[in-house]
C-alpha positions in Angstrom: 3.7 15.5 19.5 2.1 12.6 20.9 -0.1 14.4 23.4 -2.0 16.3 19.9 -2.5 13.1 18.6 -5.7 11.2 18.3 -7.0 8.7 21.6 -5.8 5.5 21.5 -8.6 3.3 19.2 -9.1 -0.3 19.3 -8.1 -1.7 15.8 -9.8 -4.9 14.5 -11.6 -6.2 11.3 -14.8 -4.0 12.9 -12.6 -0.7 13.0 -12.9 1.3 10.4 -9.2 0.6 9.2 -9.8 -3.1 9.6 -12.7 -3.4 7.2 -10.8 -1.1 4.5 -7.7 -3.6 4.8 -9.5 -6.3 4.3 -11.3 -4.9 1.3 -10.3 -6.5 -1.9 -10.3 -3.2 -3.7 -7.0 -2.3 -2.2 -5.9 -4.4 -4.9 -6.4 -1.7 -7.8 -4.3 0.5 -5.3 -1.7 -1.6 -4.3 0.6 -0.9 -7.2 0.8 3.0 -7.1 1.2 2.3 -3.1 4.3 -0.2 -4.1 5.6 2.0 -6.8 5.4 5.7 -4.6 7.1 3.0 -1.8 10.0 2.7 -4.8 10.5 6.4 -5.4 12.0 6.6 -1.7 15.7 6.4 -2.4 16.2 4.7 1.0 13.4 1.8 -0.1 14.7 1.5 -3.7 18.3 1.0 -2.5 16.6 -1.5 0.3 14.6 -3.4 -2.3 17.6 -3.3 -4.7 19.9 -4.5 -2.2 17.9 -7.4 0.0 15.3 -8.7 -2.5 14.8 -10.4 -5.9 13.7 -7.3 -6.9 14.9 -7.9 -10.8 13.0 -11.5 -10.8 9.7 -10.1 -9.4 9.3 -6.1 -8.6 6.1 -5.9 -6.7 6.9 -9.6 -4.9 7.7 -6.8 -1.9 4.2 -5.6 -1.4 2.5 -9.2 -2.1 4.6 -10.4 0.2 4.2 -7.7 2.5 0.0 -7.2 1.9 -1.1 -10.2 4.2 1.5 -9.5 7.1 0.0 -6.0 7.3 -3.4 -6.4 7.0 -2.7 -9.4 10.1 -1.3 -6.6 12.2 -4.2 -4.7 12.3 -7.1 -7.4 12.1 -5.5 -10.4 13.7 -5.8 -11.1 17.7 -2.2 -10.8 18.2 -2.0 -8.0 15.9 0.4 -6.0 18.3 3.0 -8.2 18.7 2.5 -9.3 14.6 3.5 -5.5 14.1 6.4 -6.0 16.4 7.7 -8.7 14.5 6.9 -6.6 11.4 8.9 -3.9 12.3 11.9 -6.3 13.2 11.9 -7.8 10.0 13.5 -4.9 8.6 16.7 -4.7 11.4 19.1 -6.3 8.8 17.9 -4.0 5.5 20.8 -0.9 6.0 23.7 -0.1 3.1 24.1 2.7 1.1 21.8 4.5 -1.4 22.4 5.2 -5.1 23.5 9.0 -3.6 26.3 7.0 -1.3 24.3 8.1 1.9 24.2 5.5 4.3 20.6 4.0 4.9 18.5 1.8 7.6 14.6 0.5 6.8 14.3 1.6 10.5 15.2 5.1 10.5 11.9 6.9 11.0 11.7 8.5 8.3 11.8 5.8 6.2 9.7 3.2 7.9 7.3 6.4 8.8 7.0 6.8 4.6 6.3 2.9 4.0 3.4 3.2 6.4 2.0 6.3 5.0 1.6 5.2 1.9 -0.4 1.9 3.2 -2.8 4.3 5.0 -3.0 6.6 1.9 -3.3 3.4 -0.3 -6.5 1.9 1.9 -8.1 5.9 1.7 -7.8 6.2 -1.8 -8.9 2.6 -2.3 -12.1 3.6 -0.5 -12.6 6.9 -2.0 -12.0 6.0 -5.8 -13.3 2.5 -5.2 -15.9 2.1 -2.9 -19.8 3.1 -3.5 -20.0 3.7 0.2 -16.4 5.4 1.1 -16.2 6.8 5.1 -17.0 10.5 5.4 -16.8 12.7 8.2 -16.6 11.3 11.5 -15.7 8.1 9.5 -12.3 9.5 8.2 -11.7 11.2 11.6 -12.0 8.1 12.9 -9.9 6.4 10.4 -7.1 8.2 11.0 -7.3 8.0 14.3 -7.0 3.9 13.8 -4.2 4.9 11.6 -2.3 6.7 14.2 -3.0 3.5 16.9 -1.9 1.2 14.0 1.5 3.0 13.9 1.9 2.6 17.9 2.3 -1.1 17.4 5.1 -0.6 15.9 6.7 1.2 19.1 8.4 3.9 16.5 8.8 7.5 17.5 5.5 9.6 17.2 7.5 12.7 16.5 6.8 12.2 12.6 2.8 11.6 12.9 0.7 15.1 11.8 -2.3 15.2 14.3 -5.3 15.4 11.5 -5.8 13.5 8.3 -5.9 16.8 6.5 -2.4 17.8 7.8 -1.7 13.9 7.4 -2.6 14.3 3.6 -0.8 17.6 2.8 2.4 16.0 4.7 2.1 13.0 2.5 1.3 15.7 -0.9 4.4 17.5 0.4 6.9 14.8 0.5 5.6 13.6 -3.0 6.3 17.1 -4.6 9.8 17.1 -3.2 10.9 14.1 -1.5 10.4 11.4 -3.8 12.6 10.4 -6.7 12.8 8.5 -9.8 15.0 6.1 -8.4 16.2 3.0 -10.5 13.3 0.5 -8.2 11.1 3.0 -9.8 11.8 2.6 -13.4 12.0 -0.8 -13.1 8.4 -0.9 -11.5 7.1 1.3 -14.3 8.9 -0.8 -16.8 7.5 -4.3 -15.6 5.6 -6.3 -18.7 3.8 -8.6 -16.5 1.3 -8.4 -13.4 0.5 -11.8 -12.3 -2.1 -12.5 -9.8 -0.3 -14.5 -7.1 -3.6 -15.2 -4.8 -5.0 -17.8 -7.4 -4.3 -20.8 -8.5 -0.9 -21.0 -11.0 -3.2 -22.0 -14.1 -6.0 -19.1 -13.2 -3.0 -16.7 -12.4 -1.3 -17.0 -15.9 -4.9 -16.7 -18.1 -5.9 -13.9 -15.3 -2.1 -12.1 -16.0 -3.1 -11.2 -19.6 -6.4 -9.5 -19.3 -5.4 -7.9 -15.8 -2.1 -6.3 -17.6 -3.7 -3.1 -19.1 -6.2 -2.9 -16.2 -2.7 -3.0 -13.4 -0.9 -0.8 -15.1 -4.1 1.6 -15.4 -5.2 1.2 -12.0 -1.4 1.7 -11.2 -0.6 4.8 -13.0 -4.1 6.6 -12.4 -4.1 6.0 -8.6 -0.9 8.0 -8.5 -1.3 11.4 -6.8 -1.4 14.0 -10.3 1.1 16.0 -8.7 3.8 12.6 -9.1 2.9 11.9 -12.5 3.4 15.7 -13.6 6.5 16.0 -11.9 8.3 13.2 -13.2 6.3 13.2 -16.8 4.6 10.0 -16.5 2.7 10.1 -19.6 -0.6 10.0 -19.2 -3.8 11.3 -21.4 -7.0 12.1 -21.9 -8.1 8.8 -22.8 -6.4 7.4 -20.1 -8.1 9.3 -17.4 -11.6 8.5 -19.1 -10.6 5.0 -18.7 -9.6 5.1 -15.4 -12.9 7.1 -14.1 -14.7 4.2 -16.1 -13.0 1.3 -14.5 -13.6 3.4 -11.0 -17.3 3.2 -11.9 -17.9 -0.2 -13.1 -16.0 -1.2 -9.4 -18.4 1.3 -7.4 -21.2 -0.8 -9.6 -20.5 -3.8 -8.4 -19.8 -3.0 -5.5 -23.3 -2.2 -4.9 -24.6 -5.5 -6.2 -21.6 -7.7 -3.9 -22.8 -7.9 -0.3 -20.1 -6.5 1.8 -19.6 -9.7 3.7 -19.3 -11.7 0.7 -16.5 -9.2 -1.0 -15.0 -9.1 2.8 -14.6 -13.1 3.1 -13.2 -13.1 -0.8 -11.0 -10.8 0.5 -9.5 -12.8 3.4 -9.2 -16.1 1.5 -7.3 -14.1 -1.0 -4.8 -12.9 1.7 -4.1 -16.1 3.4 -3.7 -17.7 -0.1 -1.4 -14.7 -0.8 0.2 -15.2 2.3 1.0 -19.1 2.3 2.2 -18.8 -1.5 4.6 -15.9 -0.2 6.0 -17.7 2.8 6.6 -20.8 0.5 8.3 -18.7 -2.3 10.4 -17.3 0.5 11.5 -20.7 2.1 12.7 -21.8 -1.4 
């Protein structure tokens, strides 16, 4: 399939890609991207089996955020995705159906990446007061598509337009996905902390953030995930999430992009260095 597929694109914090990555917005996307992640049984039983899952379940994507966002906007952002990829060698066993499972089977690590791309879109598109249209998205998939070449996994997998991208993705969430025990754990969680900030802002930022997580969580979701698993979720609840996407389109016109762009980075290498130390502990 390779030969249908975009032209290679150079990635960086100017592509297209980069600047969505490194847009603190993906924030209020980051736990339906985590939680959809979960509904894989191969990832659940992963996350189950070779994390402190239990202790902390979205320490996986904070962990992860600033490692990926690095592999598309750092200098050595090829060989960061290299390492990436080998990170997950070791993470194989057997899923809560007693098939046996690897975090590098295509399919799998193919899934994990889709829903990053699908996470930074939405992001945009909900989010953002100036989203990319047109040539923009075209081009933003074809980033995507270079993005996943770093990791030197088989292309056979990759659809050749975001539209076919998107109804791939909307395909596998209608009959793919599962409520897998990661998953009711994820929905279950009572706390979302803020790990980028300072332990004393983190704990008085925790309480407030709560109901905003869980509703930036469980509104992101595609409709089509909440319906099929009967995630409740109202008409109140969808007036408050169109709300909160306002108010963020809002401000976003009042923050200049550069500003919101160097918050962003400061928050991802403070995310990064409290994740590293967490993990040598």
């Amino acid at each position: 399939m390779d030969n249908l597929l975009p032209a290679s694109r150079p990635l960086g914090p100017d592509s297209i890609l980069g600047r969505l990555a490194n847009d603190p917005r993906i924030a209020l996307t980051g736990f339906s991207t985590g939680l959809l992640q979960l509904m894989h049984p191969a990832v659940s039983a992963g996350v189950m089996q070779h994390s402190m899952f239990f202790a902390d379940p979205f320490e996986r994507v904070y962990r992860s955020v600033p490692r990926i966002v690095a592999t598309i906007n750092a200098t050595d952002g090829a060989d960061r995705a290299v390492r990436v990829r080998d990170y997950h060698r070791g993470i194989k066993g057997t899923d809560a159906h007693g098939q046996r499972y690897h975090a590098l089977d295509p399919e799998v690590f193919w899934w994990t990446h889709m829903t990053f791309v699908w996470g930074f879109l939405t992001a945009a598109d909900r989010f953002h007061h100036r989203p990319p249209v047109g040539d923009q998205r075209t081009q933003f998939y074809a980033e995507s598509v270079e993005w996943w070449r770093r990791y030197g996994m088989s292309m056979r997998l990759v659809p050749p337009t975001l539209d076919a991208f998107l109804q791939e993705f909307e395909r596998i969430c209608a009959e793919d996905l599962e409520m897998t025990e990661a998953a009711v754990g994820a929905l279950g969680v009572g706390r979302f902390e803020l790990p980028m900030l300072p332990a004393p802002l983190a704990r008085l930022g925790g309480v407030p953030s709560k109901p905003v997580a869980k509703l930036a969580m469980l509104g992101t979701l595609p409709s089509s995930v909440r319906r099929r698993f009967e995630i409740p979720w109202s008409f109140a609840d969808d007036a408050a999430y169109n709300l909160l996407a306002q108010a963020v389109r809002t401000g976003g016109r009042i923050v200049p992009d550069r500003l919101s762009q160097d918050v962003s980075r400061v928050m991802l290498k403070r995310l990064g260095a409290k994740t590293q130390l967490a993990s040598a502990s």
